[in-house]
C-alpha positions as CSV (number, residue, x, y, z in Angstrom):
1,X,45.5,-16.5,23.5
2,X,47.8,-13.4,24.0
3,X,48.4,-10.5,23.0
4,X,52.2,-11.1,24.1
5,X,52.1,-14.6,21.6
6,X,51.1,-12.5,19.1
7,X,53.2,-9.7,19.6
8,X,56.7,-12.2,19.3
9,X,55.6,-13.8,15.9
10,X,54.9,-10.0,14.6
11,X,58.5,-9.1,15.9
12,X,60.3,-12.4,14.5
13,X,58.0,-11.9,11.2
14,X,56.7,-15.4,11.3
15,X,53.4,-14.4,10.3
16,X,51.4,-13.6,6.7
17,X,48.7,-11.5,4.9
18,X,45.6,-13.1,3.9
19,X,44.5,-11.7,0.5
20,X,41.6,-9.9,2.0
21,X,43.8,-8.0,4.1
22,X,46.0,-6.7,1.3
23,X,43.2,-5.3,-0.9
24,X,41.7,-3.7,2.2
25,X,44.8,-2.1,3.4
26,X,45.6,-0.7,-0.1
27,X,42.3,0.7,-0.1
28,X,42.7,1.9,3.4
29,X,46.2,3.4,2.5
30,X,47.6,1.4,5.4
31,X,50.8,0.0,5.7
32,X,52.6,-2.9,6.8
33,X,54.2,-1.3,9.4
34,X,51.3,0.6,10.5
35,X,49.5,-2.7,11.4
36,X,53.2,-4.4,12.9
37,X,53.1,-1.0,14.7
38,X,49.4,-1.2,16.0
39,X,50.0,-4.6,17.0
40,X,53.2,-4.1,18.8
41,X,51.6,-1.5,21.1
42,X,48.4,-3.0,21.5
43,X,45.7,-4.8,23.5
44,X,43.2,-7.4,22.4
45,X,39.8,-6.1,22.7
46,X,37.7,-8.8,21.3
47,X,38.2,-12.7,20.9
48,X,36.4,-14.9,18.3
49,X,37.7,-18.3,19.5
50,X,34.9,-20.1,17.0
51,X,35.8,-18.2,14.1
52,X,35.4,-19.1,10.3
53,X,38.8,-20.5,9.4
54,X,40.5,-20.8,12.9
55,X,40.7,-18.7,16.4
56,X,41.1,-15.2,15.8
57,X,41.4,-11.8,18.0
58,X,40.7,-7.9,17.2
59,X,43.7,-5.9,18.4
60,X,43.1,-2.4,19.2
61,X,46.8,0.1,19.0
62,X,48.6,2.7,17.7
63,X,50.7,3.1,15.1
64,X,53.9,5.3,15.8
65,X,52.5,8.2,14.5
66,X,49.3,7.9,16.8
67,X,46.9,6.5,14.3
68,X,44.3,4.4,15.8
69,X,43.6,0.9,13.9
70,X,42.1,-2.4,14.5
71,X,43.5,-5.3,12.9
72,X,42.3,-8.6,13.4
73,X,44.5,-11.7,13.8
74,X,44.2,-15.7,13.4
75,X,46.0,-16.6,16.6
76,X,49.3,-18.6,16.8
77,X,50.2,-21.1,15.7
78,X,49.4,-20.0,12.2
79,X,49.5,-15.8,12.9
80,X,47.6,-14.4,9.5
81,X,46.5,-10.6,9.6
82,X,42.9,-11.2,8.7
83,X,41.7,-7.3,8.1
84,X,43.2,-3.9,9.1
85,X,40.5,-0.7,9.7
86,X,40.1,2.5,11.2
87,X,37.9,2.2,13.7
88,X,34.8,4.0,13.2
89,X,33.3,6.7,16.1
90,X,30.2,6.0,15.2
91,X,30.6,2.5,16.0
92,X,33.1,2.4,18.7
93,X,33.8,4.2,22.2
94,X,37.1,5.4,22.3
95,X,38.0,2.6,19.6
96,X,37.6,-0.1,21.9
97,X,33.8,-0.9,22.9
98,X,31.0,-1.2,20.4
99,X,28.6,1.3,20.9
């Protein structure tokens, strides 16, 4: 998996929301382009290759206005946004190693 597979199915929009993702973003006040943003500029920081429903990553970035956020992805061929956050301080060193 790449981050560089990834990033081409964000930019062609072949990819979806799954419906956890959409309540936690509108909770989160996040936006789609926020997380198309993050993902565009960012690195994979975690894979979960045995994951629930299929593969899946945690992408670190930034969105264009510098916000960090961590957005997990089920990688391609089916590209699903799984969950978008802030990451926490507490929990993360400089929002890409758990603490």
């Amino acid at each position: 998996m790449t981050i560089n597979d990834i990033q081409s199915k964000i930019k062609s929009k072949q990819y979806s929301f799954s419906d956890h993702a959409v309540k936690r973003m509108i909770k989160r006040a996040i936006y789609r382009h926020e997380v198309e943003d993050a993902i565009n500029q960012g690195e994979i920081i975690e894979e979960y290759p045995d994951d629930k429903y299929s593969p899946s990553c945690l992408i670190y970035g930034k969105t264009s206005n510098g916000r960090d956020l961590h957005v997990q992805v089920s990688v391609p061929p089916t590209t699903v946004i799984i969950t978008a956050y802030e990451p926490d301080p507490k929990e993360w060193l400089n929002c890409k190693i758990r603490r």
